[in-house]
Backbone as JSON, one array per atom type, in Angstrom:
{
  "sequence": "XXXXXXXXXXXXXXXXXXXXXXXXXXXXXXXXXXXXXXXXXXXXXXXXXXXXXXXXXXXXXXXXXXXXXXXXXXXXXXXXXXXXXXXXXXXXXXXXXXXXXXXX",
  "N": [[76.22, 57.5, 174.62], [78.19, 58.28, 177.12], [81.84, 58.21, 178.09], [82.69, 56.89, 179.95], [80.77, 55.03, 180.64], [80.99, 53.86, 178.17], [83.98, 52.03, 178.54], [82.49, 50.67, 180.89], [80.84, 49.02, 179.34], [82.29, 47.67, 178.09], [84.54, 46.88, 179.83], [82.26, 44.93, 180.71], [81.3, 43.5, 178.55], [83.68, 42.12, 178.25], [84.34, 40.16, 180.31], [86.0, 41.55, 182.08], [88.07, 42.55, 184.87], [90.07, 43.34, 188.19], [89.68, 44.82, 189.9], [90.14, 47.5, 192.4], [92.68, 48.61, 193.04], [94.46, 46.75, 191.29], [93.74, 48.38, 188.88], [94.97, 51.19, 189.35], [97.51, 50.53, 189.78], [97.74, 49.96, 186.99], [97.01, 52.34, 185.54], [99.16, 53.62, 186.35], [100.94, 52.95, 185.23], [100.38, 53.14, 182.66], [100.53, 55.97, 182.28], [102.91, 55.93, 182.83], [104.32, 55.48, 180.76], [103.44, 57.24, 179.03], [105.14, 59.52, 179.66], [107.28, 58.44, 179.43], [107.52, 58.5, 176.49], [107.53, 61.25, 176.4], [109.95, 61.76, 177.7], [111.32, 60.48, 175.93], [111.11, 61.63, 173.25], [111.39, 64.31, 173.73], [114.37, 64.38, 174.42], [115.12, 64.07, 177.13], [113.51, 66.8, 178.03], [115.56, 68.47, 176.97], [114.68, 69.41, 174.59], [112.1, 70.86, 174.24], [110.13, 71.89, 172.71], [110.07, 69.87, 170.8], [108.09, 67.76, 171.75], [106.63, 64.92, 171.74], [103.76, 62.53, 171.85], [101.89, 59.19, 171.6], [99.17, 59.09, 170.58], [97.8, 56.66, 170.99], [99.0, 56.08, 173.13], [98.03, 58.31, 175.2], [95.04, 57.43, 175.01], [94.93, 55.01, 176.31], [95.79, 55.54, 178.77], [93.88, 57.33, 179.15], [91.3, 55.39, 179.52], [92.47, 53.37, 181.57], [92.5, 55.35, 183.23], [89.09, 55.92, 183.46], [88.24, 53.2, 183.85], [89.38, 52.86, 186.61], [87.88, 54.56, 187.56], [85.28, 53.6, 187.38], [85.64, 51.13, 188.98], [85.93, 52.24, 191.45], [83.72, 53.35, 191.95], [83.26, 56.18, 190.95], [81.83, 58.83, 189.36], [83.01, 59.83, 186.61], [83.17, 62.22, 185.46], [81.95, 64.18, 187.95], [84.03, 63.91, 188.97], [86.06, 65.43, 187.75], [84.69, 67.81, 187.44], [84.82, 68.83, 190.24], [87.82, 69.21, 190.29], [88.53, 71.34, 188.21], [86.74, 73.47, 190.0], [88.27, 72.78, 192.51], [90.65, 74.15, 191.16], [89.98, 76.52, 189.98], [89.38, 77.57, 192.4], [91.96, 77.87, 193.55], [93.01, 79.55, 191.92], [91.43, 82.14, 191.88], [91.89, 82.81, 194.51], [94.94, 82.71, 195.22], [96.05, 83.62, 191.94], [97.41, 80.85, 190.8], [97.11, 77.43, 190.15], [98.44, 75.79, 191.18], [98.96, 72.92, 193.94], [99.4, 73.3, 197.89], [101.99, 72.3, 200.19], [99.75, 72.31, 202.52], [97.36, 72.06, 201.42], [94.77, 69.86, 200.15]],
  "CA": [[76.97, 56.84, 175.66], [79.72, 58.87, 177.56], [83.18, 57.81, 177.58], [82.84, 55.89, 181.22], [79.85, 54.34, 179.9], [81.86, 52.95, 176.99], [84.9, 51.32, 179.44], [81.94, 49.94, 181.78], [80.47, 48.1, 178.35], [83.33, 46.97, 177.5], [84.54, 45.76, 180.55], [81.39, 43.96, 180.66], [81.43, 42.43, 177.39], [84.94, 40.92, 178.21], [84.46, 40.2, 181.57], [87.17, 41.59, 182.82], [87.86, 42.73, 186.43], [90.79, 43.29, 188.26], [89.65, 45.28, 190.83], [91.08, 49.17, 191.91], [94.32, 48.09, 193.18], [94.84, 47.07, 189.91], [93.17, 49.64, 187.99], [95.47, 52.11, 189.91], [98.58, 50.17, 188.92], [97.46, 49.75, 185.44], [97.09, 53.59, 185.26], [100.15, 54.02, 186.9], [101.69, 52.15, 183.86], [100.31, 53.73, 181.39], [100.97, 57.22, 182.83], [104.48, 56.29, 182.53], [104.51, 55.27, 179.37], [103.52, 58.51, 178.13], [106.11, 60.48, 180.35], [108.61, 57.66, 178.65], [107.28, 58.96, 175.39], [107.99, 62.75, 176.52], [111.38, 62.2, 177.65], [112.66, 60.21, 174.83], [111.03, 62.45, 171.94], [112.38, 65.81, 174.38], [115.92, 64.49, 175.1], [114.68, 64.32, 178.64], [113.46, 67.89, 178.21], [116.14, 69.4, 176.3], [113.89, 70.12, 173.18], [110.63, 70.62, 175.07], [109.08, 72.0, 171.45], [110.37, 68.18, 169.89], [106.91, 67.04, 172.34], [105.68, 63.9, 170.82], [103.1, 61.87, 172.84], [100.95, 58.83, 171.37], [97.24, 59.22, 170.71], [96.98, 55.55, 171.32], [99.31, 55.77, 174.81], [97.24, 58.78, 175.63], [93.89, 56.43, 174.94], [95.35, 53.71, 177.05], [95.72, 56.46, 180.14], [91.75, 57.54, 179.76], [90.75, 53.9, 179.32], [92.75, 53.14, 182.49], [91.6, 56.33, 184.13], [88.25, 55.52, 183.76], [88.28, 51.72, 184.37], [89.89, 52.97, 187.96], [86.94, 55.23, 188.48], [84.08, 52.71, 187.36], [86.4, 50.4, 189.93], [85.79, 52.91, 192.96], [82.67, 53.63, 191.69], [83.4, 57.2, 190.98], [81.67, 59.21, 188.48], [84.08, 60.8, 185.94], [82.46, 63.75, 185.35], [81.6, 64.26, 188.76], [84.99, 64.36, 189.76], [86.49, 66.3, 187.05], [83.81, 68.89, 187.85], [85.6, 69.24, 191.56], [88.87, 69.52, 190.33], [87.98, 72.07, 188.18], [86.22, 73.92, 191.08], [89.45, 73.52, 192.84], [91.61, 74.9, 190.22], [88.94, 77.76, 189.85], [89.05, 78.99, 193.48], [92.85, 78.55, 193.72], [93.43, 80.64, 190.88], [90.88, 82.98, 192.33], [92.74, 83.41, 195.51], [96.24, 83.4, 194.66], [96.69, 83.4, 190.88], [97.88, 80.5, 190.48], [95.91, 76.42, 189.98], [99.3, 74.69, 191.91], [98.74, 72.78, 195.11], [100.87, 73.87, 198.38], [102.06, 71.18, 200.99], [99.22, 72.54, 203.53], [96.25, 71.74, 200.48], [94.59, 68.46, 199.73]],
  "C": [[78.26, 57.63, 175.89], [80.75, 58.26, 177.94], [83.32, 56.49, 178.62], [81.8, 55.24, 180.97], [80.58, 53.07, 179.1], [82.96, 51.96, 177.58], [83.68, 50.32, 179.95], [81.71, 48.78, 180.48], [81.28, 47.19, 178.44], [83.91, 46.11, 178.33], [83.8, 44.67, 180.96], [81.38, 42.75, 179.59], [82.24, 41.4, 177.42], [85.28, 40.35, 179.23], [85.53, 40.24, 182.07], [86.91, 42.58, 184.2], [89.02, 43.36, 186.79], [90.53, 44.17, 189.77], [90.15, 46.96, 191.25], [92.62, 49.16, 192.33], [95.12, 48.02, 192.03], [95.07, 47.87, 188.59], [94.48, 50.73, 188.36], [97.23, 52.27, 189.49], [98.96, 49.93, 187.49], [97.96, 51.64, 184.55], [98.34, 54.36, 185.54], [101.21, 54.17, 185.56], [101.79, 53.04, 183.18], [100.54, 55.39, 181.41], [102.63, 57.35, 182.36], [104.73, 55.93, 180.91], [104.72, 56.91, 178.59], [104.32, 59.24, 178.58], [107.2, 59.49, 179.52], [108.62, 58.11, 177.28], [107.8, 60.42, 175.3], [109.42, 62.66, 176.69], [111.99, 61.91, 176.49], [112.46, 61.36, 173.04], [111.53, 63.91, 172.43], [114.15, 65.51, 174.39], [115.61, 65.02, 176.33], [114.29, 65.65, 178.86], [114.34, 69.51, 177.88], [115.55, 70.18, 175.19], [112.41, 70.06, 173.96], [109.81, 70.71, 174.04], [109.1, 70.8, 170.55], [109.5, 67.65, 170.56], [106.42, 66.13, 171.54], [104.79, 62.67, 171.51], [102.23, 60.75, 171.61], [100.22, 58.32, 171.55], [97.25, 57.94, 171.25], [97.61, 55.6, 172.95], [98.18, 56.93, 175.76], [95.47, 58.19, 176.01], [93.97, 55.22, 176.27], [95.43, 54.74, 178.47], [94.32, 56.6, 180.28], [91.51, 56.6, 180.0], [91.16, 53.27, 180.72], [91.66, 54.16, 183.25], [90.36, 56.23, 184.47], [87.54, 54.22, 184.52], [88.59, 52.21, 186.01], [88.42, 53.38, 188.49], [85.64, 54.69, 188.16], [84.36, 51.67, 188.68], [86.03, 50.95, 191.5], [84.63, 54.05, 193.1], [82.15, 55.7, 192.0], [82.75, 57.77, 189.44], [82.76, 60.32, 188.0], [83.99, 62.11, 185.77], [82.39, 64.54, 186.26], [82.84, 64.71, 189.37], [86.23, 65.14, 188.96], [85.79, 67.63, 187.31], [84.19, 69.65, 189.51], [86.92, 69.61, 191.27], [89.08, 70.88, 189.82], [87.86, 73.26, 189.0], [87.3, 74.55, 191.66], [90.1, 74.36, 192.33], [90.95, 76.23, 190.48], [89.36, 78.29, 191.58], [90.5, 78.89, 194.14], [93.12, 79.55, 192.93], [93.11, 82.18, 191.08], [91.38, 83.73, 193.4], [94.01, 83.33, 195.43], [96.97, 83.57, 193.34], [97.33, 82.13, 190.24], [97.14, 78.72, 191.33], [96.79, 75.73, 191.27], [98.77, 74.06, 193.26], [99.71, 73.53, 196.19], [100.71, 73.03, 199.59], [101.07, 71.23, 202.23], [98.0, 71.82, 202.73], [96.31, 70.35, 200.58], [94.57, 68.67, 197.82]]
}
């Protein structure tokens, strides 16, 4: 059972719901969390090598992440495999993965 597999269970088991609205804000959350985790173990980026992130807030981001994309009935894989892609054929044409305000 792959990882979005395991969320769907689970949200099954506990019937929970919430919808992608939610999901989106959930992920939002927990996104910040872990950037709240980076600044305060950096000194907002003064010690960038003092990085301390945790495994469980990182867990709580996939777990969202996925929940969003069982929510908008997106396969995970599927769309990691495009981003990917992207990355790959910016890198290819100008060196470098970044977006630029003309890109989706």
């Amino acid at each position: 059972m792959d990882a979005q597999d395991r969320v769907t269970e689970f949200f099954d088991r506990h019937d929970l719901g919430g919808g992608p609205a939610y999901q989106a804000l959930d992920l939002a959350s927990e996104v910040g969390e872990i950037a709240g985790d980076a600044a305060k173990s950096t000194a907002y980026g003064e010690r960038p090598d003092d990085l301390a992130v945790k495994t469980d807030e990182l867990g709580d981001a996939l777990f969202s992440l996925l929940s969003l994309c069982n929510s908008l009935d997106v396969d995970a894989d599927e769309a990691l495999d495009e981003a990917i892609e992207k990355y790959e054929t910016r890198i290819d044409a100008r060196d470098d993965p970044g977006s630029r305000p003309d890109e989706s």
